[in-house]
N, C-alpha and C positions, 0 to 999 in steps of 0.2 A: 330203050324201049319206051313206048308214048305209054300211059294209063292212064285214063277219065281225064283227059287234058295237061298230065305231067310229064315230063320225061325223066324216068330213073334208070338206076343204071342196070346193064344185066348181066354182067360178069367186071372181077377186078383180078388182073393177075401180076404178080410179084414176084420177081425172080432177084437174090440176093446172092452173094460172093459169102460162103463159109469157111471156116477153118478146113472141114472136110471135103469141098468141093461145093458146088450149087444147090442153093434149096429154092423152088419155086413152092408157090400158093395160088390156088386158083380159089374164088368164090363166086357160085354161080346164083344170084338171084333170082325168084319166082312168086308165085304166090301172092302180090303186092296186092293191097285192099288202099281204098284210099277212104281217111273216116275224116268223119265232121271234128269239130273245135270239142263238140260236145261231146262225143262217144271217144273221142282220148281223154278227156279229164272225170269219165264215168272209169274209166280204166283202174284195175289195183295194179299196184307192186308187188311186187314178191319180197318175202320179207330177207332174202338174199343180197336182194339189190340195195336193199336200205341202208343209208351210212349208220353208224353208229349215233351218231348227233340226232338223226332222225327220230330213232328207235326211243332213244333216251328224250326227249323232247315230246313224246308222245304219252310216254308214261304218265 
């Protein structure tokens, strides 16, 4: 799908061979914003996603 002059994607599906038979995955993408340079590095983290290096280097 096109958005504000990108193309991203709008679904990925996966289908894999298991021990128990077949597992597929679908992911259906929506929602897409598309932001300036500036309003993603105004962005927080969540202190989840922060490596520990991070964490500790901030202290």
């Amino acid at each position: 799908m096109k958005v504000d002059g990108f193309w991203l994607p709008e679904r990925n599906h996966s289908i894999t061979e298991i021990r128990l038979g077949t597992a597929e995955l679908t992911i259906h993408y929506s929602n897409y914003r598309i932001m300036s340079k500036e309003q993603v590095s105004n962005l927080s983290t969540p202190e989840s996603a922060r490596t520990a290096d991070t964490i500790h280097a901030q202290r």
